[in-house]
C-alpha positions in Angstrom: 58.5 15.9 115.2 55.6 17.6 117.1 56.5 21.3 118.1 54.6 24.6 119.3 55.5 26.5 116.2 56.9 26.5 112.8 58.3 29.5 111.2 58.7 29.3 107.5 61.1 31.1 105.8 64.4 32.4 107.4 64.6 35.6 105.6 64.6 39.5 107.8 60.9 38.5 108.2 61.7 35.0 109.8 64.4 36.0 111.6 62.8 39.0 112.8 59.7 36.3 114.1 62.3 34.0 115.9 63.8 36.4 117.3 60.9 37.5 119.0 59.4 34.4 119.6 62.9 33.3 121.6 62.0 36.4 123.7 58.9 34.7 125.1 59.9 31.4 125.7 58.1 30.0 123.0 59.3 26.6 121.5 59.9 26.7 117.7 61.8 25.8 114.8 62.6 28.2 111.4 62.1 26.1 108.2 64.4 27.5 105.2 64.3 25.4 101.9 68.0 27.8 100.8 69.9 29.6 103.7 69.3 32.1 105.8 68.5 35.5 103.5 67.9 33.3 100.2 66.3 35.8 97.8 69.2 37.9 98.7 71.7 35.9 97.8 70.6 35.0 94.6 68.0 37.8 93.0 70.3 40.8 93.9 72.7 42.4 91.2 76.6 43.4 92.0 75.8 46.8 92.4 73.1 46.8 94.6 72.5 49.1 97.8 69.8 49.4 100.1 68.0 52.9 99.3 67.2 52.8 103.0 70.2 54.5 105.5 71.4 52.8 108.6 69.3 54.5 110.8 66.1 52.5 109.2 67.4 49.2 109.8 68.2 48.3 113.3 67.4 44.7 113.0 70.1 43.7 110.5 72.5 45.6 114.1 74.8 48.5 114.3 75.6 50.6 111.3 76.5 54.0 110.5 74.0 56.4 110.6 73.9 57.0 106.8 75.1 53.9 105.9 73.8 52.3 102.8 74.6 47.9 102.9 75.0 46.4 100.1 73.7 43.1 99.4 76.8 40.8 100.9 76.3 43.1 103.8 72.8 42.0 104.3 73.3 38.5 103.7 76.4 38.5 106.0 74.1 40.1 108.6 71.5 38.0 108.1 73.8 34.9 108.9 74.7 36.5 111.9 71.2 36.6 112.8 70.7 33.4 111.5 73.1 31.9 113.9 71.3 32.5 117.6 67.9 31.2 115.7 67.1 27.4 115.5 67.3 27.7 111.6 67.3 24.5 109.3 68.5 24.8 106.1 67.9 23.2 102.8 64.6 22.0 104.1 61.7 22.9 102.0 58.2 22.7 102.8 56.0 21.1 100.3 52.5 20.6 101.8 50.9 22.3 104.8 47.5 20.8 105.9 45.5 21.6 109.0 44.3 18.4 111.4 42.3 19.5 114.4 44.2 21.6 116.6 47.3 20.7 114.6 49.3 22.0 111.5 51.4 19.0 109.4 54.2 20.1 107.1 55.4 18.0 104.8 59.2 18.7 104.2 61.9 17.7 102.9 63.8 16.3 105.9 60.0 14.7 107.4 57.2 15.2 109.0 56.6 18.1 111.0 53.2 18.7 113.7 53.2 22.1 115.2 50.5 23.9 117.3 51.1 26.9 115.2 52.4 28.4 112.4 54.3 31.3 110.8 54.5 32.3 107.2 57.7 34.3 106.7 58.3 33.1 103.2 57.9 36.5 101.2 55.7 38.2 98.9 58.7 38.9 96.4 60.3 35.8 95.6 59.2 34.5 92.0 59.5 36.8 88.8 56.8 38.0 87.4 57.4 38.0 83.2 54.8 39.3 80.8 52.9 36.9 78.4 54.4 39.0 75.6 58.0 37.6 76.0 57.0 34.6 74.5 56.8 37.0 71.2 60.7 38.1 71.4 62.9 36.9 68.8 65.0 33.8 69.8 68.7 35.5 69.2 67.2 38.6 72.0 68.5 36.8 75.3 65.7 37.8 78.0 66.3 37.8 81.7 64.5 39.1 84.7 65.4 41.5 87.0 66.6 38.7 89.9 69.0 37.1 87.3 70.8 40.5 86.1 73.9 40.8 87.8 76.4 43.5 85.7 76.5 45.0 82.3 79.6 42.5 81.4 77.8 39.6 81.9 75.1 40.7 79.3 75.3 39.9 75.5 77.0 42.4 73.3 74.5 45.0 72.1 71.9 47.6 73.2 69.9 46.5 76.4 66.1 47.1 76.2 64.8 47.2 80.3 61.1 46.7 80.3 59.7 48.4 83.6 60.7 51.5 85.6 60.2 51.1 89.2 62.7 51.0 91.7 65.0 47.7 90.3 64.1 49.1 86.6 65.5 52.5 87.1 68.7 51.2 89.3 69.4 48.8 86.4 69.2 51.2 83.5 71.5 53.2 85.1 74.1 50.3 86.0 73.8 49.7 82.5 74.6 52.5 81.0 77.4 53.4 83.6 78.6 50.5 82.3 79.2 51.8 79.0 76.1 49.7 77.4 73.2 51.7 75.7 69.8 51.4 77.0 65.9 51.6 76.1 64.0 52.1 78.7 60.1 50.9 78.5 58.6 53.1 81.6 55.4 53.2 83.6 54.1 55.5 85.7 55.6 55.0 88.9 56.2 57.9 91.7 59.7 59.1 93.1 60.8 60.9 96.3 63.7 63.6 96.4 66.5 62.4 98.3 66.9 65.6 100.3 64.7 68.2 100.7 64.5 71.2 102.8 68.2 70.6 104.5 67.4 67.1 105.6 66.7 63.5 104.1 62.8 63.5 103.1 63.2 59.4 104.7 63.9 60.9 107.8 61.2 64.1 107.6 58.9 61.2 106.9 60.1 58.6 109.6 59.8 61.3 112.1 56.2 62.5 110.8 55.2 58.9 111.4 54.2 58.3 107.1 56.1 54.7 107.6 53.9 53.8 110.1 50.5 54.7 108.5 48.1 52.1 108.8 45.4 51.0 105.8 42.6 52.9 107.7 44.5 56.0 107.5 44.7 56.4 104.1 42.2 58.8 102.1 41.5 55.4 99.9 42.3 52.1 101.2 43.5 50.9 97.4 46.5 52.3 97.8 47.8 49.5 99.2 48.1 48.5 95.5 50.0 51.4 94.6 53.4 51.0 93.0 56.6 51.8 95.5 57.5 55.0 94.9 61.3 55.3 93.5 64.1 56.2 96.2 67.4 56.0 94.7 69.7 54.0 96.7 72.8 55.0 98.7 71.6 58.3 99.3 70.8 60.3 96.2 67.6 60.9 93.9 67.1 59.0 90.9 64.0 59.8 88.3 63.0 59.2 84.5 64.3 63.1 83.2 68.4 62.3 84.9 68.4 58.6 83.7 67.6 60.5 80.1 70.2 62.9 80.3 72.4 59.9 81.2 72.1 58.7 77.8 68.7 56.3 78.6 66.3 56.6 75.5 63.0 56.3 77.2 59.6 54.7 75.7 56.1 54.4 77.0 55.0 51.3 78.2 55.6 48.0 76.0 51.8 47.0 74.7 53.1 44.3 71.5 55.5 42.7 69.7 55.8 42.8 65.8 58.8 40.3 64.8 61.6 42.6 65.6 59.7 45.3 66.7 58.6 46.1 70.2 55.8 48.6 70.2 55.4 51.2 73.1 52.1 53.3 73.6 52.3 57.1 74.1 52.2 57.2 77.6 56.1 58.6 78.0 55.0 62.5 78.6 52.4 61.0 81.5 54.6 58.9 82.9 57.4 61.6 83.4 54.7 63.7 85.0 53.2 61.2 87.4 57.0 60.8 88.8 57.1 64.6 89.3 53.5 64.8 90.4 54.2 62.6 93.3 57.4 64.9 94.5 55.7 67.2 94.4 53.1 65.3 97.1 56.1 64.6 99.4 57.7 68.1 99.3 54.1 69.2 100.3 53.9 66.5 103.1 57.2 67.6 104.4 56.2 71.4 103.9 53.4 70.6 106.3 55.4 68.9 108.9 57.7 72.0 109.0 54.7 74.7 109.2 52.7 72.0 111.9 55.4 71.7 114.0 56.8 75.1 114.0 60.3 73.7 112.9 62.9 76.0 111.4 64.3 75.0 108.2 65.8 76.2 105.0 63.8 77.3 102.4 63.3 74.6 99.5 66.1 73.7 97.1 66.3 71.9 93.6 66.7 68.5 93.4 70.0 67.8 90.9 67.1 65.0 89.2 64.4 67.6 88.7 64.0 69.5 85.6 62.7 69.0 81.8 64.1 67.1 79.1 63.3 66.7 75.4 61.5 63.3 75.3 61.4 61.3 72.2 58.1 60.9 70.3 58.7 57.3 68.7 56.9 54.6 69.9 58.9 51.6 68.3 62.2 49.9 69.3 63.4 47.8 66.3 65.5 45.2 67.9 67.7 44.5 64.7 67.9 47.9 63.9 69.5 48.9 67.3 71.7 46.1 67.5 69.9 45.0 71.3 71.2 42.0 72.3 69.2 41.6 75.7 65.8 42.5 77.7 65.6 42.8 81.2 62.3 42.4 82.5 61.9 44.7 85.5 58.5 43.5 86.0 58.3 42.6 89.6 57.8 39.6 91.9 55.2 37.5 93.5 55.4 35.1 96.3 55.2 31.4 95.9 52.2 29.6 98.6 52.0 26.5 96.2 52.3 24.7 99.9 49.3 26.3 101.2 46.2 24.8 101.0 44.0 26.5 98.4 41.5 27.1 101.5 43.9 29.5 103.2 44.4 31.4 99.6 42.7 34.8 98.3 42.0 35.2 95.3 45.4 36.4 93.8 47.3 33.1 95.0 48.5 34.7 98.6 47.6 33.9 102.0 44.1 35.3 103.1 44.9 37.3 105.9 43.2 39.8 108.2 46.2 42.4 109.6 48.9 39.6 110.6 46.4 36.5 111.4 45.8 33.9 108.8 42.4 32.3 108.3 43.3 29.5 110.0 43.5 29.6 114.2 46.8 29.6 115.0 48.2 30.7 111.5 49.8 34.4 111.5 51.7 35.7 108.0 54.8 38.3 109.0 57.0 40.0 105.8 53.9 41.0 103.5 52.9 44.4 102.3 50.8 46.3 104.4 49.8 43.5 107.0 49.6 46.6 109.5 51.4 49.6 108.3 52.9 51.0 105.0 56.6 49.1 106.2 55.0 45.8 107.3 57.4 44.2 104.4 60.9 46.4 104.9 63.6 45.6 107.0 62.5 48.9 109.6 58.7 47.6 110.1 59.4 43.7 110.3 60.3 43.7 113.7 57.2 45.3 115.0 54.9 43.0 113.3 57.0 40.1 114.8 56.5 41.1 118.4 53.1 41.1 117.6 53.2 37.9 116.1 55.3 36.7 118.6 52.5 37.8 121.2 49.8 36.2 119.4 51.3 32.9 118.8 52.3 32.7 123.2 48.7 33.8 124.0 47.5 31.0 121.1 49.5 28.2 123.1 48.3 29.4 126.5 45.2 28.8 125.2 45.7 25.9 123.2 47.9 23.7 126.3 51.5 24.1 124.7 54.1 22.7 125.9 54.3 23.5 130.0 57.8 23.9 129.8 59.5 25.8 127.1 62.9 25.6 125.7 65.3 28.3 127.0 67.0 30.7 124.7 70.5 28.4 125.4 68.3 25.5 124.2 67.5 27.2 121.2 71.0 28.2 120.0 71.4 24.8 120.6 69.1 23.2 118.4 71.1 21.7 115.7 71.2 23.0 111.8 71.3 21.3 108.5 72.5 22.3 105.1 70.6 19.5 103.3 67.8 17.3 104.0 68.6 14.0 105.6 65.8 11.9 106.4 64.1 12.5 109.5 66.7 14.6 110.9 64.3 17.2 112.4 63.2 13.8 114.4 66.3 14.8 116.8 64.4 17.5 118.4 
């Protein structure tokens, strides 16, 4: 099959890019090696909500204001979107390799040439688990964060959750809701008060235009590296100090592991206090958007997740001694680019990029972090890096001599799908 473009990946970042790219007439095809919205279907737990409201997600269609979806939600929406794309399904790609003016994909349903390319398969998709796992004892069942799913379907025991960012602290707090006890290994990591000052910070921040902050606007352009801050989701404030006086014991961060022993270093105190340090930072950004624009509000108020507590001292977790029958590994994701060539990779295994263009003409990445603002990756700031995209890859063909004709959008939703590779399938386009 020989095609203008090739999106890979039919996740909110795909979607978003087809979508956009059916607005300007622009021939194309969505590669998905799952369905539609993979990762979300199968690295999300049971109790999941987005900690973004309704208002923030306009792509996944019409919601309540303050709604929070959960993850069958998004999935179910993302089908929906799915369905006025030309989406193929169960087709991996497992090479990509440049030839003059023309990209090949090697996939599992044939040979694909397109004039350009998309990469909308995600920077979050593979779990990231430390070296010192391997250490664990055998009878400690260990899983990461996208296999967790509810406290029932854990072993009996304590649950140890190694990392406290946003899934880490969501998790340890399923957990003990659940009735399970729970060790908490923590890092430091920033949080964001739900509410402040009579309104959702999100939306003091939306509206102040923070979301949309590009790299060159920041006082240090690392930053980009920084951890996510912690917003608890569906619409309240979750930090280290409530998820103690849940019942949480809280550690520092896990540095060894001695037989049944998991050793923490003596970070806890620091860790606690880079949380608060950074709500502090947004109540001052937001105090600054009030006294800058003139605005009226109400004086601040406590946040219900603020506050002291009496933080252990002990820096060891015997697993045998507190009966924990499971670790969680809240360690984060990377993305997978085995299919890239190692020419189009930077040096930590992702695609070299400058803003949304690849290295190679025609190439443009959509659904990473900060490709041209702080939400180039969330489900608020994908579609505005698709238009662009979208722009790019029409002016690219122009150039280029696409095809003189391009498909309609009826044509489109009439490009046929498949669940599972068959051949040369894609050879009916």
């Amino acid at each position: 099959m020989d095609i203008d473009c090739v999106v890979v990946g039919a996740g909110p970042a795909g979607l978003a890019a087809s979508a956009a790219l059916t607005g300007r007439d622009v021939e194309h095809v969505v590669l998905e090696r799952g369905r539609p919205g993979q990762t979300w279907r199968s690295q999300r737990w049971d109790s999941f909500r987005l900690n973004t409201p309704g208002w923030a997600n306009a792509m996944l269609g019409w919601q309540e204001r303050d709604a929070f979806l959960t993850a069958g939600e998004v999935v179910q929406r993302l089908d929906d979107l799915a369905a006025g794309c030309p989406v193929h399904t169960g087709v991996p790609v497992r090479r990509l390799d440049q030839h003059a003016d023309r990209f090949v994909l090697d996939t599992g349903a044939g040979r694909v040439q397109s004039r350009a390319v998309v990469i909308a398969t995600g920077g979050e998709n593979v779990p990231q688990v430390p070296a010192l796992a391997r250490y664990l004892p055998t009878h400690v069942a260990q899983l990461h964060t996208g296999g967790y799913r509810d406290p029932a379907h854990l072993p009996p025991g304590a649950i140890l959750v190694a990392g406290s960012g946003q899934s880490g602290c969501q998790i340890a707090e399923d957990l003990v809701r659940g009735g399970r006890r729970v060790f908490l290994m923590t890092s430091p990591v920033g949080r964001v008060p739900w509410r402040y000052r009579g309104r959702p910070t999100q939306e003091w921040l939306f509206d102040a235009g923070f979301f949309h902050e590009r790299v060159g606007d920041l006082p240090d352009p690392a930053l980009v590296h920084a951890r996510r801050p912690i917003f608890g989701s569906g619409g309240r404030s979750l930090s280290l100090q409530s998820l103690a006086r849940a019942g949480v014991t809280l550690t520092g961060r896990m540095v060894d592991v001695a037989g049944h022993q998991v050793i923490a270093d003596d970070t806890l105190a620091a860790n606690v206090a880079a949380g608060d340090a950074f709500a502090a930072r947004a109540r001052a950004l937001v105090d600054d958007i009030i006294r800058d624009g003139g605005i009226e509000a109400p004086p601040a108020e406590r946040d219900p997740t603020d506050g002291m507590v009496d933080l252990p001292s002990a820096t060891i977790v015997d697993l045998r001694a507190e009966g924990i029958g499971a670790v969680v590994w809240c360690t984060g994701f990377t993305g997978d680019f085995s299919w890239l060539p190692a020419g189009l990779l930077d040096g930590t295994g992702q695609p070299a990029h400058t803003g949304l263009a690849g290295t190679a003409a025609g190439m443009w990445c959509i659904g990473l972090r900060w490709l041209t603002h702080r939400s180039s990756d969330t489900l608020n700031g994908m579609p505005r890096d698709a238009a662009l995209v979208a722009e790019a890859v029409r002016k690219h063909l122009d150039r280029r001599g696409g095809n003189a004709e391009p498909r309609t959008t009826d044509a489109h939703m009439r490009t046929p799908k498949v669940s599972e590779p068959d051949g040369d399938l894609l050879d009916e386009l």
